[in-house]
C-alpha positions as CSV (number, residue, x, y, z in Angstrom):
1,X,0.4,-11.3,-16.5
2,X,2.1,-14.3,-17.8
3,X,4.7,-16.1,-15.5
4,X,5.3,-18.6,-18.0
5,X,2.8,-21.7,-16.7
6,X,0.7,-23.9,-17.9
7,X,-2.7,-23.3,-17.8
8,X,-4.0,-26.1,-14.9
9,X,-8.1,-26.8,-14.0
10,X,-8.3,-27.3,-10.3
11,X,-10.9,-28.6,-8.6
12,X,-10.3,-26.3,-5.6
13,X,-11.0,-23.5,-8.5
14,X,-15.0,-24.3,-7.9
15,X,-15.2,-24.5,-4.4
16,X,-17.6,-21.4,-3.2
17,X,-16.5,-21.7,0.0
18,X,-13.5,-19.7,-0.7
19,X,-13.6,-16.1,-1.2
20,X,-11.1,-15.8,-3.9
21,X,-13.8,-18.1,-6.0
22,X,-17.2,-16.4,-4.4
23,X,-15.2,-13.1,-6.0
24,X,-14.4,-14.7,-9.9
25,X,-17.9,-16.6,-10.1
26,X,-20.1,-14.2,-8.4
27,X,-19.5,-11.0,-7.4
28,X,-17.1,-9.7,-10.9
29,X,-20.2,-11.3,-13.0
30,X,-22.7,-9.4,-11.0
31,X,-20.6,-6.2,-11.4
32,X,-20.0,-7.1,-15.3
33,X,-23.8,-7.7,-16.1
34,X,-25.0,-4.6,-13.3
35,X,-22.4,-2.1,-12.9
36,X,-20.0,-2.0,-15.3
37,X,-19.4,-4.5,-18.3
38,X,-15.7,-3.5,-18.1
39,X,-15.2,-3.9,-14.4
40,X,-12.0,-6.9,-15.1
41,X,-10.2,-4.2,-17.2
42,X,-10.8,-1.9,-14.2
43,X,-9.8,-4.0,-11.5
44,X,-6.7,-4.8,-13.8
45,X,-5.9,-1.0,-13.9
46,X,-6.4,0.0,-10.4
47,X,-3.7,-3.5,-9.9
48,X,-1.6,-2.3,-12.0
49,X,-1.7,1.5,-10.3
50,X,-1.6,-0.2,-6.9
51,X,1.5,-2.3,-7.9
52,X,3.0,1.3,-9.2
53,X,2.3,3.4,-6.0
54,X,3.8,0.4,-4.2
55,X,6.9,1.1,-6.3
56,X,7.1,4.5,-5.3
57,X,6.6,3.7,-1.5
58,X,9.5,1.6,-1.9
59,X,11.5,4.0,-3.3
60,X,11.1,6.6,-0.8
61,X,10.6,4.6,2.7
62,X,14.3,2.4,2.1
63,X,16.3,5.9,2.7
64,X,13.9,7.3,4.8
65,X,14.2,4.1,6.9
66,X,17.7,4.4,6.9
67,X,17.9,7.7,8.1
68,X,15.4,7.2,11.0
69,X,17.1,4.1,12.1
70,X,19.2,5.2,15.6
71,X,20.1,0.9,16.7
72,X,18.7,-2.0,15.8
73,X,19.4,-5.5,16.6
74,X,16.7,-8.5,16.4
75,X,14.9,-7.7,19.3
76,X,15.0,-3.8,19.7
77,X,14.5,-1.0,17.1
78,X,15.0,2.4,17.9
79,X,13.9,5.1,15.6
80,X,14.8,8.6,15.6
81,X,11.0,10.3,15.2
82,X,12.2,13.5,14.2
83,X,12.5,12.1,10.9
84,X,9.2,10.8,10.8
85,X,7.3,13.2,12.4
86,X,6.9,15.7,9.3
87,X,6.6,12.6,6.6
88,X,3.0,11.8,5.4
89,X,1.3,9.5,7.9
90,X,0.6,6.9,5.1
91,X,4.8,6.8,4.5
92,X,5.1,6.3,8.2
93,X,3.4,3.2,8.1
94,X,4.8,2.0,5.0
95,X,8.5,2.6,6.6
96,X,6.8,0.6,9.5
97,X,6.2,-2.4,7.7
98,X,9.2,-2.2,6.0
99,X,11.1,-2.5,9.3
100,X,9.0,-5.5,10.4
101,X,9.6,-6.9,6.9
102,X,13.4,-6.1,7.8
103,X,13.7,-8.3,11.0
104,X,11.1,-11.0,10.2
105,X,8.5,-9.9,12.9
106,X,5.0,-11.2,12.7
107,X,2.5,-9.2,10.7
108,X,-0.5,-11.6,10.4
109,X,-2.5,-9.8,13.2
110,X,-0.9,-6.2,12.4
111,X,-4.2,-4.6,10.2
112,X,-4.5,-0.9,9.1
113,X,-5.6,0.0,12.6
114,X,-2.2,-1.5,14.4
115,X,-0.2,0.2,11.9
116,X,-2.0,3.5,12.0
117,X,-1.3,3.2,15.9
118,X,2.0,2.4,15.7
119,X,2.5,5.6,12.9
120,X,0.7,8.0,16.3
121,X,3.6,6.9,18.4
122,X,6.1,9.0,15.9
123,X,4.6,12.4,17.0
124,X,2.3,11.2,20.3
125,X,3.6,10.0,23.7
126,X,2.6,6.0,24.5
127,X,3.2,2.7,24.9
128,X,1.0,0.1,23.2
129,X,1.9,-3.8,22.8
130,X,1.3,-4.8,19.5
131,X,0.5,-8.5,18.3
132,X,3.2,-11.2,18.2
133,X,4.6,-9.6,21.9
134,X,5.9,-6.2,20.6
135,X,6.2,-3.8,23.1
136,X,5.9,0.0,21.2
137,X,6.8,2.7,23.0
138,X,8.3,6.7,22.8
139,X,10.7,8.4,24.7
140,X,11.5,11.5,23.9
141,X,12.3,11.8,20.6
142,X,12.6,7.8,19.9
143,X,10.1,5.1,19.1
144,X,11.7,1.9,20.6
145,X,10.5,-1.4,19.5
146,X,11.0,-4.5,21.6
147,X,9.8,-7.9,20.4
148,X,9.9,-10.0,23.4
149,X,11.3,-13.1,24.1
150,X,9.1,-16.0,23.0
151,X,8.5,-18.4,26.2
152,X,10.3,-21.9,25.8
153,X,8.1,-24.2,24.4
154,X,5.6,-21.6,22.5
């Protein structure tokens, strides 16, 4: 995909220390030259699908978002589960990270794992605290979400 830029040599580009470059120098020519000799057109493919589904998702978790969402301010979500409950539990997490995308919570520690535990809470009883001091928990038929207050001076 073009974006219209100049093509630039960096010397950072080289450097096997980062992944990204251990991935374009070694491992797609080892896939190339043992796998599959068409592996970039592949990858380029399955980006291309991925950037499709994530269309979709997109599509379907903004109204389903809407409808599940009971209050929120910046500190406390509550979600109507009743809506979620019955929705694919891959949805459920994508509505998830659209609400932490919503109020500008922290996702850097939130993996597939945090996410998928956070999904459980829509049709399981708990209470989990989730990276960046989120407090998850269900009553009754809502999931509330508290982010709490940073201490002064963190």
């Amino acid at each position: 995909m073009s974006v219209g830029q100049e093509f630039r040599t960096d010397p950072s580009n080289r450097d096997l220390a980062m992944t990204r470059n251990r991935i374009r120098h070694q491992l797609i020519p080892l896939l190339e030259q043992e796998f599959n000799p068409n592996i970039r057109e592949v990858l380029n493919r399955m980006a291309r699908q991925a950037a499709e589904i994530e269309d979709v998702f997109e599509s379907l978790c903004g109204p389903l978002v809407d409808r599940a969402l009971v209050d929120v301010t910046s500190s406390v979500v509550r979600l109507d589960c009743t809506v979620l409950a019955d929705q694919p539990r891959h949805l459920v997490r994508e509505c998830l990270v659209r609400i932490w995308e919503r109020l500008d919570w922290p996702r850097q520690k939130m993996g597939f794992t945090e996410w998928d535990r956070l999904a459980e809470l829509c049709v399981h009883d708990g209470d989990i605290v989730f990276p960046g001091a989120i407090h998850a928990s269900r009553r009754g038929c809502l999931l509330v979400l508290e982010r709490q207050p940073r201490p002064r001076g963190a």
